[in-house]
N, C-alpha and C positions, 0 to 999 in steps of 0.2 A: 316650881314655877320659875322659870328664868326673866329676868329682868335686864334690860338694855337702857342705858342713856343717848340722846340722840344730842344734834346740834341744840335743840336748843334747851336744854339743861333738865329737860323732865324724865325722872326713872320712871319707865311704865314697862307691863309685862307686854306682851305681843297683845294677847287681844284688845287690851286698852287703849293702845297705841293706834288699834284698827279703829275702832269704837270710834274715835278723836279724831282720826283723819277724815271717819265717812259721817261728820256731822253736815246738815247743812251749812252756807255761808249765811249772817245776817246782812238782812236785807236792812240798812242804812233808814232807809224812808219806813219802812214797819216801826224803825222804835220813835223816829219822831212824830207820825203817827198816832199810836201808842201814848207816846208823854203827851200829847197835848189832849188827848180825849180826858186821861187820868187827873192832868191841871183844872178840865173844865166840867166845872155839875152839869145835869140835864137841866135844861131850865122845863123841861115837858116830859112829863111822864112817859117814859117807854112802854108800857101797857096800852093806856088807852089815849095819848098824844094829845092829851085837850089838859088833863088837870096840872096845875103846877104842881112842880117839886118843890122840897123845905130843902135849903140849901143843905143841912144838916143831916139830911137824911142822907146816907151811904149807900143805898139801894135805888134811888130813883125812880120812885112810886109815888103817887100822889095819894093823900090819904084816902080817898073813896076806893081805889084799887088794894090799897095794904090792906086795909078793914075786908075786901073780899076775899083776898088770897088768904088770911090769919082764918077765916071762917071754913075753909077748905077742909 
């Protein structure tokens, strides 16, 4: 497998090199976005949008929904 350095200093073989140029671009507004939902709890159950969430909780279920899904 042959390997090439380009300008800007990375050794990649040919397909890699392709892989890497045919990624998309990011989209700037996706990742802040992104951080700010990750910053903020649900304060509302995403299941059924009426119970609250336990700020604690990592999943965003209010307990009457957990206790149903867990029963599944």
């Amino acid at each position: 497998m042959e390997v090439d350095s380009a300008d800007d200093g990375r050794v990649l073989c040919a397909a890699c090199r392709t892989d890497l140029a045919n990624e998309p671009a990011v989209d700037p507004m996706h990742l802040v976005r992104g951080s700010y939902w990750e910053a903020h709890v649900l304060v509302s159950c995403w299941r059924c949008m009426t119970g609250a969430v336990d700020a604690r909780d990592d999943v965003g279920l209010c307990p009457s929904c957990r206790r149903q899904l867990s029963d599944v």
